[in-house]
N, C-alpha and C positions, 0 to 999 in steps of 0.2 A: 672364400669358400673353396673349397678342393673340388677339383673337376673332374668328373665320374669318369670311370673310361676301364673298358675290360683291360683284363692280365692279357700276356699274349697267349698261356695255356686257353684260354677263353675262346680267342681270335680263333686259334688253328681248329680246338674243335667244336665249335656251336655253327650252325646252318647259317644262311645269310636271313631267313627268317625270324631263329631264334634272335641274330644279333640286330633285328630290327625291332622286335618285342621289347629285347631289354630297352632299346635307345628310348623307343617310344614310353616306356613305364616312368626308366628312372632320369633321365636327361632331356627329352623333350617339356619345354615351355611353350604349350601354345595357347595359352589363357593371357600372358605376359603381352604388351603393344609390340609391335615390330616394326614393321613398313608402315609407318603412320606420316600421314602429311608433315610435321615438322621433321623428322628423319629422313623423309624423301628431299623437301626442299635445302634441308641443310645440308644431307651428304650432295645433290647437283651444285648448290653454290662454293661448298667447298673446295669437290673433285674439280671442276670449273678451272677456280682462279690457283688447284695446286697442279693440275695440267700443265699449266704453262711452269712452273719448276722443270717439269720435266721436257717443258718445249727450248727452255732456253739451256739445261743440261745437256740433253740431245743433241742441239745443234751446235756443241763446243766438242762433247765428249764421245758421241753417238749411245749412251747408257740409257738405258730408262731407269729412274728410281722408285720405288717404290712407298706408295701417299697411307697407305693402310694405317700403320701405326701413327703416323703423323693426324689425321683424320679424328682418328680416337683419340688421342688426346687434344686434339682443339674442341672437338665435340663436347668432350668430357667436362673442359674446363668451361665454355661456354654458357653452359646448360646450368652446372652448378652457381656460376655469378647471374642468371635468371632466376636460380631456385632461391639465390641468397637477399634478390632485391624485390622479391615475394612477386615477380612479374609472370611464374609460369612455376613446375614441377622438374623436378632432375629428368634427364633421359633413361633411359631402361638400360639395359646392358644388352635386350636386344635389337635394341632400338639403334642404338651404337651400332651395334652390329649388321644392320641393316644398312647403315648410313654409312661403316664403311665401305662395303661392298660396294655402292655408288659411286662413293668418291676414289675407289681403287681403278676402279671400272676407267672413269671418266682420267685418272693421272696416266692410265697406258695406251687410252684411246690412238694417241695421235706419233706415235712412234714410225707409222706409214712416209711423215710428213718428210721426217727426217733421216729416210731409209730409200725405201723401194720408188715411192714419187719425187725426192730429189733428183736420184740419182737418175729416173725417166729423166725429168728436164733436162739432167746436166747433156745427155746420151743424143736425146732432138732435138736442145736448144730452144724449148716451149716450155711454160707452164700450161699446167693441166686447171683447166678452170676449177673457182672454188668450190662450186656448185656440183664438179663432176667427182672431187675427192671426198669429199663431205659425203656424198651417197656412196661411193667405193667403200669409203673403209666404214660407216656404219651397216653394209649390208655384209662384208665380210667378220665384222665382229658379232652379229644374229645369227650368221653362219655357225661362228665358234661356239656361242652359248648351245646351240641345239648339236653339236658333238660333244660338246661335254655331258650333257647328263645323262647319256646312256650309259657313258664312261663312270659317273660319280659311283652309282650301285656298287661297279669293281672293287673301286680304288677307294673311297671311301669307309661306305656301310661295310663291306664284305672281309678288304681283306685291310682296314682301319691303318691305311698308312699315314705316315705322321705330315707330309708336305711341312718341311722347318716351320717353312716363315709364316704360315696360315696358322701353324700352331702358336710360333709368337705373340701372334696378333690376338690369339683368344687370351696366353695367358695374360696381356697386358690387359684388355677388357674387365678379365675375371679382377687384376689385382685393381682396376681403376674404382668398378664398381661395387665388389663382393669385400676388401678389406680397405685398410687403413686410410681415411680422406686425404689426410695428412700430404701420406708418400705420394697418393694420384695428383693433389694441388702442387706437392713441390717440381713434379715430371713436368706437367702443364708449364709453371713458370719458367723452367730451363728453358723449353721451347719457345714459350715468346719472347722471354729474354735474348735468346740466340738469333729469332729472327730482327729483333728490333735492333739488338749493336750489328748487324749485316746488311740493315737494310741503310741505315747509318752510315756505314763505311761507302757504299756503291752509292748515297746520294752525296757523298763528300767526294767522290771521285767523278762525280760528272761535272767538268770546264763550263756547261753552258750554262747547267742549274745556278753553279757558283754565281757562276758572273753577272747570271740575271738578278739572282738573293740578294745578292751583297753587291752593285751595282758596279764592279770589278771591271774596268776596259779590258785590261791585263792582268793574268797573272805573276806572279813571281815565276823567273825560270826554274828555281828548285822545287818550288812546288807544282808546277805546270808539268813538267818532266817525269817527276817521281810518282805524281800521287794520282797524276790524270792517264799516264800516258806509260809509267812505266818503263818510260826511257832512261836508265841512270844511265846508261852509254852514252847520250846526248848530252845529255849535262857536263858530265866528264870530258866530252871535247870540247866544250865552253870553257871547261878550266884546262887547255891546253892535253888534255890526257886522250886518248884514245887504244883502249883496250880492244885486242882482237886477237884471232886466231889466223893464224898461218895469211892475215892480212885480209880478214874478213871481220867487219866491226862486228861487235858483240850484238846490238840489237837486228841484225839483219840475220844471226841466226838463230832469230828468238829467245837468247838468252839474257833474259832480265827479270827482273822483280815484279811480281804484279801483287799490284796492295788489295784485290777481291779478297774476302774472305771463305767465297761460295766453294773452291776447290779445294780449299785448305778441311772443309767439313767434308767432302768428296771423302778425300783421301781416310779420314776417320772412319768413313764407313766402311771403306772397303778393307782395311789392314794392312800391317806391315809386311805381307810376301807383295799382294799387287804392289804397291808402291816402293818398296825396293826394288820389284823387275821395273817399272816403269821408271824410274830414274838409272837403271843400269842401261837401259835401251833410250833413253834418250840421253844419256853419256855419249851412249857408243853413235846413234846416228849426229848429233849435233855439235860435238866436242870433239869427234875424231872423225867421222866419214867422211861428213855433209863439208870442212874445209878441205881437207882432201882432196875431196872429189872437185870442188870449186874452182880450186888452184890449178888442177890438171885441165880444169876446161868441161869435163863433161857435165857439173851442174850452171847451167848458162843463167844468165839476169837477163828481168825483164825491166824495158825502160831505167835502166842502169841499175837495178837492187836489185835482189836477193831474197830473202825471206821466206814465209813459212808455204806460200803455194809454190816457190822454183824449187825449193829443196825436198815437199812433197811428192813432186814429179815424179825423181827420182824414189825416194824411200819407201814409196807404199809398198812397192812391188814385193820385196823383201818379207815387209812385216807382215802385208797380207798371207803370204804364202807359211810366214811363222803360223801366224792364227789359223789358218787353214787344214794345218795339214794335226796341227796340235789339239784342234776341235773335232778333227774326223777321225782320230785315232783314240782320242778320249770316248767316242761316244760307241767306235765298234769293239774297242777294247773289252767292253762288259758286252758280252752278245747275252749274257743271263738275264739283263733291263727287259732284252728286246721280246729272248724268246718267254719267262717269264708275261711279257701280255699280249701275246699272241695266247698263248697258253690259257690265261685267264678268262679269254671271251672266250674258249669254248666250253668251259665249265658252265652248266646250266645252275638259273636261280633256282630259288625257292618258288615252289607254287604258286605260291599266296602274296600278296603284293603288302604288306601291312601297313606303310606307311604311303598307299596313290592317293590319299586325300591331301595328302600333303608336298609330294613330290611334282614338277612340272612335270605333265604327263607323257607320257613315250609316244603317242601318240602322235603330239604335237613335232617332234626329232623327225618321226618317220613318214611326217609326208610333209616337212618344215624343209629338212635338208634338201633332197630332190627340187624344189621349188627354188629355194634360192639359189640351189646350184645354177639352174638352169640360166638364172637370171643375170650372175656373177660371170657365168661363158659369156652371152649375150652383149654384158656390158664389155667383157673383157674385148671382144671383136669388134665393139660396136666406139669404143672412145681407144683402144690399145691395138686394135689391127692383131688380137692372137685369131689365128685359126682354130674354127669350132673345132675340130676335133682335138687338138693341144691343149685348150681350154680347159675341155671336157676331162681328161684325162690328168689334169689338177687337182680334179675333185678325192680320186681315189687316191691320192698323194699325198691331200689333208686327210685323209681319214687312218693309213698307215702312220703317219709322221705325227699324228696327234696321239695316238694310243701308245708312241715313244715319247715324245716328250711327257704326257702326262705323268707315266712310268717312271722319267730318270726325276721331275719336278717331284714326284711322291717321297721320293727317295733321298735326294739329295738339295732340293730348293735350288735349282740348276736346272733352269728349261734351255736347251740345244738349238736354239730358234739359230744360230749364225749356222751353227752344223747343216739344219736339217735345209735352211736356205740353200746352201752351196749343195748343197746335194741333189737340190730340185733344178740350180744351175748348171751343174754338170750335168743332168740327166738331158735335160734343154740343149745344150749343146751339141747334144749326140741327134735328137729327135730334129730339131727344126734349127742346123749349121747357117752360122753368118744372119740369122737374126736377132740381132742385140734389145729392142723391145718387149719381144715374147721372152727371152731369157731373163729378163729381168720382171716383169711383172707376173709370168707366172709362178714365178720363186715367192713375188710379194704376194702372191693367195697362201699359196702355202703355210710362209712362214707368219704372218697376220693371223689365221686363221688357226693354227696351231696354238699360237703365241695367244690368242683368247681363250683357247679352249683349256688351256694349262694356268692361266691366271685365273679361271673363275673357278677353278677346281682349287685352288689357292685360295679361293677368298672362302668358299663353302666352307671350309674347314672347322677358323673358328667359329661357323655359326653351327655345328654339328657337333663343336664339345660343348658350347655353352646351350644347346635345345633349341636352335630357330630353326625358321621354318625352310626347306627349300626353296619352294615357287616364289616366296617372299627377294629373298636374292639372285635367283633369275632374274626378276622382272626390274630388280635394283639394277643390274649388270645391263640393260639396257635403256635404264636410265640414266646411268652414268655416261651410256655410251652419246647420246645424246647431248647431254652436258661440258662432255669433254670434247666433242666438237663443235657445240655453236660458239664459245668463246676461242681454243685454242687454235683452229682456222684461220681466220678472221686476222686472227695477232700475227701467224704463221704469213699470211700471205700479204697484209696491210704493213705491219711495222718491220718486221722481220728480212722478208724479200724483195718486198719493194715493185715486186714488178721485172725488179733485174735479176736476170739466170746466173751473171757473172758475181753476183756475191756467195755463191755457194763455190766451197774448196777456199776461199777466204779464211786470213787469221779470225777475223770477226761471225766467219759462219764457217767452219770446218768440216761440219759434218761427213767426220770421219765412218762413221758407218755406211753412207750412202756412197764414199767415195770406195770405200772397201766391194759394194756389191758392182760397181762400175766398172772398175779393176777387174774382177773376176770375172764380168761379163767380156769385156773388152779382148782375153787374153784368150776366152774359149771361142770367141767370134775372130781373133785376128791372128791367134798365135801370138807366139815369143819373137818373130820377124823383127816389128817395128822398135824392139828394145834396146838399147845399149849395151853393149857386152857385159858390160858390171854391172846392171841391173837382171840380165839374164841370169849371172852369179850370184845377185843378192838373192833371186826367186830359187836357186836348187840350194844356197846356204840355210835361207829361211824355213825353208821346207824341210832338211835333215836337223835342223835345231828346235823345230817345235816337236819336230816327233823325239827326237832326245832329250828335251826338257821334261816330256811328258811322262815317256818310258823312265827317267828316273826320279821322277815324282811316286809315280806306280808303285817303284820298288821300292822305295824308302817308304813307303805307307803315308805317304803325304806330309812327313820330314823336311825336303827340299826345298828350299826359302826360296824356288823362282817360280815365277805363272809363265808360261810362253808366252797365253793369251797376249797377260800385261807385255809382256818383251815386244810383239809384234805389233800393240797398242802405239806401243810411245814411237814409233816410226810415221804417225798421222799424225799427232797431236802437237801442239806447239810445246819448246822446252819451258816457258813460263807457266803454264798448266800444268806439265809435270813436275815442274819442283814443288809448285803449291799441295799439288794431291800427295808425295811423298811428304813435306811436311807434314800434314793433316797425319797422316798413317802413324810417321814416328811419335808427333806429341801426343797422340790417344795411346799407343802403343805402350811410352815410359808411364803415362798413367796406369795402366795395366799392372803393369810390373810392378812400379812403387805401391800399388793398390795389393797383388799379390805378397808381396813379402810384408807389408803390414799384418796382411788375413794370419801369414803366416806365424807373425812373429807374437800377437795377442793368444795363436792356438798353444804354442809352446808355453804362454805366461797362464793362459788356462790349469795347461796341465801340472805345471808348477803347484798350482795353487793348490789342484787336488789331491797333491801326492801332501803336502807340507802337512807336520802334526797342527792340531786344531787348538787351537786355546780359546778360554773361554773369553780373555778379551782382546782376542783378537777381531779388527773391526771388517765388516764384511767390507767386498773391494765392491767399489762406486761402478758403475756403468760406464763403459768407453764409448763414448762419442765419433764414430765413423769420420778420420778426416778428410778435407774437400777431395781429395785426390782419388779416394775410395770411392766418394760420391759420384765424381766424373766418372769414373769407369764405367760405374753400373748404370749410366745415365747417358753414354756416349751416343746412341740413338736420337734419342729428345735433342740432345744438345745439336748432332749435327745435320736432323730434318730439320730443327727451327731454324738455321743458319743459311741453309740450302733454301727454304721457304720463304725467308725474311729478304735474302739477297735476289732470289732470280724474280721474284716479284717484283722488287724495287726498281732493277734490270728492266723489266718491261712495261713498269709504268713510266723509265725514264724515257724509253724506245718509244711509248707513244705521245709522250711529251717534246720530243724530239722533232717529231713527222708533223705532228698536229699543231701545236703551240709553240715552240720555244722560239722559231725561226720568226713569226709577229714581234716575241717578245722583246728579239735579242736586237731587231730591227729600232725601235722605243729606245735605244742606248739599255738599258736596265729594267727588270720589274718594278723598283721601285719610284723611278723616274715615272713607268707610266701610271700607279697608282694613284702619285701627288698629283698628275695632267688632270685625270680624272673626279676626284677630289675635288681641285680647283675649279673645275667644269671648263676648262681649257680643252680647245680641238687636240686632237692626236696627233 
């Protein structure tokens, strides 16, 4: 079914009244179920366990991905193998709808974990109790729901911006539930198919699982090397070989193969500009700098190696300042975003409110906000040592910094949360000098709170083209929020960290984002002093190359096949991650392409056909069948959430099998040695 939606001649000139009339006449469904007990409990168990996707992404990549579409299609298929085994009724389409908003809510919850509170730790050397983060960021993401809906009437109902990926998410709803079953059951199989061979692969790459399965003392050393560990440099000095650069073996500067699947679908989603900047920049830091610099001495080893946190030492400083300076020229570059909604709030509505039975009430924003403000200072002074007044003065920081990012997310599916961070960091820096705490945690109000209030205006979206209800996905959006940290917590601080501060900045926990706002803290609390000469050089080369990468992005109207971003990216990240995520990028990429010049070459045998004289027996031409390659393309989503879903899962069910179990198991010689004990009714 076609989804209703004014002309833009409509938009500019009908009132915000009139264009509430029309929604409400011919696009609102509120006779349809929505927020109903099974869409609530399915979208929290979902958002829940695809949470951790994003917990175990995060703390590789520092990225959050987004569970929305992934959601809807589990849902969709779900429901339909209930409907087909006569155990229940399909889900509604806004019921879905509902349920994704949950499970979106609950996959971006915990992004804190692996940003602004790592980077606390790394800063005082403490973790922040679980109990004390768990209340942090679900009071800062209640914060974000009650700035967004003042905001929604704007940017929405009024002046009906499209937010890409909110709109995505409605048309894939529309085509799951409104047309063909067919296409929505084949979507669903890509996805579970991608997550089941990924989740396949990461339990064939766990040494312990093996050896406990298959009751293995040892491995083979080719398989132990390659498949567990990823070491072919290893191996290769067992057969007398040892590859290196400028006399630095090849796995010490993370240059190896890693058999995950999980980034290889990264990189699919992201495309072929980020992934060619992120392999040209990890060329350049790891293939050329990082031995270089090694050889001269100024990247030193610890406890005789090398590796991906000696070389990070060095190289963040660089890339941060690429990304830095590339994201704050991006985002004042268009000051039209900005003054555009400044401009917006002061246009008054409509008189008449026509949709407040329906909408969370204003009401609720304006004595909502104040209150948790209040309380968000409070906490901040009270477990973070800000001073009230610093605190206080974060509030009015989210409230400018949300009505931009809302803005550039309306426009372009691009919320500025690293921008509008470092922005609240530099502003910190000037207000309260040489306190690296307060710099850093009141950047994480800001940019948290921001960063909800731009995702849930994201999620609203498609539930405004297909007729749901608002208040219905508010009140999802903190239920999600809820869902996405009783479990992703828990795994965050039990399996994950261990307890140990020293595993974060690790190949195994990189969490490159966290180290990024550390960096920037560290440099406005200590200065460029304690840097290395070449590292000072890397931060003013960094700096005039994101802003030139950017400025000729601009001008070539977005032509230019590099991201700074990516460029200043692949300077945290290990080079085995980057070559997997460029992988990813070029084979969905050639599918694209082969996919393209197919489209292209049946359109030209079309027109053949039309122009050619007609005879009368002449036999009509048979139907083309879309080949697989065609199919992948249009299908690159499904394929590389389920991948991403199937593997970081597996990931953390191995992690808690790891802590909890395996180390019993591995003790017993084998699992199956202790099965037959047991069996035989034999002591242990």
């Amino acid at each position: 079914m076609a989804i209703k939606q004014l002309t833009p001649e409509q938009v500019h000139a009908m009132s915000l009244e009139e264009k509430d009339t029309w929604w409400r006449k011919n696009v609102y469904r509120g006779d349809m179920p929505q927020l109903t007990w099974r869409s609530a409990i399915t979208g929290m168990l979902l958002g829940a366990f695809l949470s951790l996707t994003n917990l175990y992404i995060g703390a590789r990549t520092g990225w959050s991905l987004g569970v929305g579409i992934t959601s809807v299609i589990l849902a969709f298929a779900l429901f339909k193998v209930v409907s087909r085994l006569g155990l229940g009724r399909d889900m509604t389409v806004l019921e879905n709808n509902a349920m994704q908003s949950i499970a979106t809510s609950a996959g971006y919850m915990n992004s804190p974990l692996f940003t602004s509170l790592a980077a606390y730790s790394m800063v005082t050397s403490s973790i922040i109790p679980m109990g004390q983060a768990m209340i942090w960021m679900f009071i800062l993401a209640l914060l974000g729901v009650l700035f967004a809906f003042p905001l929604k009437k704007r940017f929405i109902n009024d002046e009906q911006l499209p937010f890409p990926e909110g709109m995505a998410t409605g048309v894939v709803m529309d085509a799951l539930h409104e047309s063909d079953e067919k296409e929505g059951l084949f979507k669903a199989k890509l996805l579970v198919g991608g997550g089941l061979l990924s989740a396949a692969v990461e339990l064939l790459r766990d040494d312990k699982v093996m050896r406990a399965l298959f009751a293995l003392k040892s491995i083979p050393h080719a398989y132990d090397e390659i498949l567990y560990h990823g070491r072919l440099a290893d191996l290769l000095k067992r057969w007398g070989l040892s590859p290196a650069i400028r006399g630095v073996p090849l796995n010490e500067l993370t240059i190896r193969f890693d058999t995950s699947l999980i980034f290889v679908a990264t990189g699919g989603l992201m495309g072929i500009r980020t992934g060619a900047s992120l392999l040209l920049g990890g060329i350049l830091n790891y293939w050329i700098l990082a031995p270089l610099l090694i050889e001269q001495g100024i990247i030193l080893p610890r406890n005789g190696h090398y590796g991906f946190g000696q070389i990070t030492l060095w190289a963040l400083w660089g890339g941060v300042a690429c990304m830095t300076t590339s994201s704050l020229y991006a985002f004042f570059s268009k000051p039209k975003v900005i003054l555009d909604a400044f401009r917006g709030l002061a246009r008054k509505g409509a008189s008449k409110d026509v949709l407040a039975d329906i909408e969370l009430p204003m009401k609720l924003s304006i004595v909502g906000v104040p209150v948790l403000s209040v309380v968000v200072v409070a906490l901040g002074h009270l477990w973070f040592g800000i001073a009230w007044w610093l605190g206080a003065l974060a509030i009015p920081l989210v409230f400018v910094f949300s009505i931009i990012a809302v803005n550039a997310t309306a426009l372009t599916g691009i919320t500025p949360i690293s921008a509008l961070g470092k922005l609240t960091q530099l502003s910190y820096g000037f207000l309260a000098p040489k306190n690296i705490t307060t710099n850093l945690m009141t950047a994480g109000i800001t940019a948290e709170v921001t960063s909800n209030t731009a995702n849930l205006l994201m999620d609203i979206k498609p539930g405004y083209m297909l007729g749901g209800k608002p208040r219905h996905q508010a009140m999802g959006h903190a239920l999600g929020a809820i869902a996405g940290l009783v479990l992703s917590v828990p795994v965050w601080y039990l399996v994950l960290v261990q307890g140990d501060i020293g595993r974060y900045g690790t190949e195994q926990m990189p969490v490159p984002s966290a180290l990024t706002w550390k960096a920037v803290a560290e440099v406005l609390m200590k200065g460029l002093d304690f840097l290395h000469p070449t590292a000072k050089s890397a931060v003013v080369v960094g700096a005039i190359l994101g802003v030139v990468v950017e400025v000729t992005r601009q001008v070539t109207k977005n032509r230019f096949p590099l991201s700074a971003v990516a460029l200043g990216l692949a300077f945290i990240l290990s080079f085995s991650d980057i070559w997997a995520m460029f992988l990813g990028s070029f084979l969905f990429w050639l599918l694209e392409r082969n996919a393209a010049r197919w489209q292209r070459r049946q359109e030209r045998e079309s027109r053949l056909d039309e122009t050619a004289p007609s005879g009368l027996d002449a036999p009509p031409r048979p139907p083309v069948e879309r080949p697989w390659f065609a199919r992948a393309a249009e299908n690159t989503e499904a394929i590389c959430a389920g991948v991403i879903a199937g593997g970081s899962l597996m990931g953390i069910g191995l992690s808690v099998l790891g802590v909890l179990v395996l180390p019993d198991v591995l003790e017993a010689a084998s699992f199956t040695k202790l099965v037959e004990a047991i069996l035989d009714g034999r002591p242990r």
